[in-house]
DODRENFI-422826 format. One record per residue (C-alpha): residue number from 1; x, y, z. Coordinates in steps of 0.1 Angstrom, whole numbers, plus 5000, padded with zeros to 4 digits. Layout:
N
PT/NUM/X/Y/Z;
...
***
This chain:
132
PT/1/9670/2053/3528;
PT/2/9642/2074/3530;
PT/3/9617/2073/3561;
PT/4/9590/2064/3537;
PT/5/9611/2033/3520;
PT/6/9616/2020/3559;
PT/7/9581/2022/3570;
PT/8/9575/2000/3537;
PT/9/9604/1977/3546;
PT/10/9589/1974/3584;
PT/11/9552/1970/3569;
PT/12/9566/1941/3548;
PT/13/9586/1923/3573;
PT/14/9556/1927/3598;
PT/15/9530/1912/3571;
PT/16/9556/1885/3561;
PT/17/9562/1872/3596;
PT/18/9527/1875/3606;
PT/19/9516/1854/3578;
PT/20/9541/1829/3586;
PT/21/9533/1826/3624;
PT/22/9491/1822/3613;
PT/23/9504/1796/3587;
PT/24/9521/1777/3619;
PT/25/9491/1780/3644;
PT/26/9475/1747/3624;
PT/27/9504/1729/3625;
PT/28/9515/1736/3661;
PT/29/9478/1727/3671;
PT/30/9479/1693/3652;
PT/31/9515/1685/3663;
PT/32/9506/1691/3700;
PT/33/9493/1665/3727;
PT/34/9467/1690/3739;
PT/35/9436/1672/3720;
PT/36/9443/1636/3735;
PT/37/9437/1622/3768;
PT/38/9465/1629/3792;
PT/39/9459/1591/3798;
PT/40/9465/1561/3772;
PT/41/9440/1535/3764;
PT/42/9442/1500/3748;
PT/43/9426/1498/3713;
PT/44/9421/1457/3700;
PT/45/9414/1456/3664;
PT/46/9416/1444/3628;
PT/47/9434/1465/3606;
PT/48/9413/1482/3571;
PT/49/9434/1504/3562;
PT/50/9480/1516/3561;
PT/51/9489/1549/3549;
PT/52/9523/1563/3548;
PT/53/9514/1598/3536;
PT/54/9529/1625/3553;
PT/55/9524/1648/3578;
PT/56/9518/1611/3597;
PT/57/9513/1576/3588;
PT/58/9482/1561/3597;
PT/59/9460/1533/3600;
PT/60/9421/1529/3600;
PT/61/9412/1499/3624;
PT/62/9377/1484/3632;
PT/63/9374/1477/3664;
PT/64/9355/1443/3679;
PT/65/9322/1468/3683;
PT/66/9326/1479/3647;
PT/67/9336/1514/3651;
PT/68/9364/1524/3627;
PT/69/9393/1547/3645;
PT/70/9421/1566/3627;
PT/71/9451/1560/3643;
PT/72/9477/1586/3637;
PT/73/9517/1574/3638;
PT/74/9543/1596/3641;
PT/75/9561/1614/3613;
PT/76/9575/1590/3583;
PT/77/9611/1592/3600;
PT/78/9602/1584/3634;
PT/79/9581/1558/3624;
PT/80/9601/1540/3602;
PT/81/9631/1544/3634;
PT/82/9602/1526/3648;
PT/83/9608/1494/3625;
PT/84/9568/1499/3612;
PT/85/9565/1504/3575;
PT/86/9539/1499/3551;
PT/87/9546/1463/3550;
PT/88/9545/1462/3591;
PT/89/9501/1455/3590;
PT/90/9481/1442/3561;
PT/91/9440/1443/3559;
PT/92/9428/1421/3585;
PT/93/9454/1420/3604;
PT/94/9450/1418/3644;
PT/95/9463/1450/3661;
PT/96/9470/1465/3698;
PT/97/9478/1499/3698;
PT/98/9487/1519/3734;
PT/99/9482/1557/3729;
PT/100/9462/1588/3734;
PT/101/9421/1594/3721;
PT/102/9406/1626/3714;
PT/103/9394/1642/3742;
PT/104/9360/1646/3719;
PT/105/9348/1614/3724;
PT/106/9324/1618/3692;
PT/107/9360/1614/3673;
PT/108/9373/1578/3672;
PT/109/9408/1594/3665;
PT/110/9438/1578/3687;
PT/111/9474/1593/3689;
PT/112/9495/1558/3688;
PT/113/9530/1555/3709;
PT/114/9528/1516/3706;
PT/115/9517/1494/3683;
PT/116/9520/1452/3685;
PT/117/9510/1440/3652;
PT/118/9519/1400/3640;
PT/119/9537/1397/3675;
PT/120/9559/1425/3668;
PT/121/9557/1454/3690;
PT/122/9568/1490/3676;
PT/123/9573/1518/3699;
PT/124/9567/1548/3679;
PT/125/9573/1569/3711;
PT/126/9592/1554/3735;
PT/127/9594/1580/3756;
PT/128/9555/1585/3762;
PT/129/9549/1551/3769;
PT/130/9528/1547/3800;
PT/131/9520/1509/3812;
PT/132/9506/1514/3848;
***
């Protein structure tokens, strides 16, 4: 190989893995905690809205003052470990959902790690699940 065919090769690999790691910083930045409250907060409602689209399910839910919040769930496959799937809440459904709001508090955006919905309780993350 020529000098000039490696510097190519080098110039490629460097403009192939820089694209990728930009590509990842929106992801690691929505997939992180770092947005949310370090503590969790109640949220009593009345489901509007289910949506299991990926990258996360998620419900809209009005709260008794009105105010719509998404709630984000975890990916479909940890959610659905969870026992909560699409036929889990219905429209007007009562909800209590434990988790993490958006430190902006002009967002009514909550990261959920518990949800109680028709008496059922799903722990989408167990493992974050702070009830002091």
């Amino acid at each position: 190989m020529t000098a000039s065919h490696l510097n190519r090769r080098r110039a490629l690999h460097l403009a192939i893995g820089g694209t990728l790691a930009v590509a990842a910083l929106p992801a690691a930045a929505h997939h992180g905690w770092n947005w949310a409250e370090a503590a969790q907060s109640e949220l009593k409602g009345t489901v509007r809205s289910v949506s299991m689209v990926p990258p996360h399910p998620s419900l809209q839910v009005a709260a008794a003052d009105g105010v719509v919040w998404l709630v984000d769930l975890g990916n479909p496959g940890l959610t659905e470990r969870a026992g909560f799937t699409a036929a889990s809440a219905k429209q007007g459904n009562a909800i209590v959902i434990l988790g993490n709001r958006a430190l902006d508090k002009t967002k009514m955006y909550m990261k959920a790690v518990r949800l109680t919905v028709g008496g059922k309780t799903y722990d989408i993350y167990p493992e974050r699940i702070r009830t002091n």
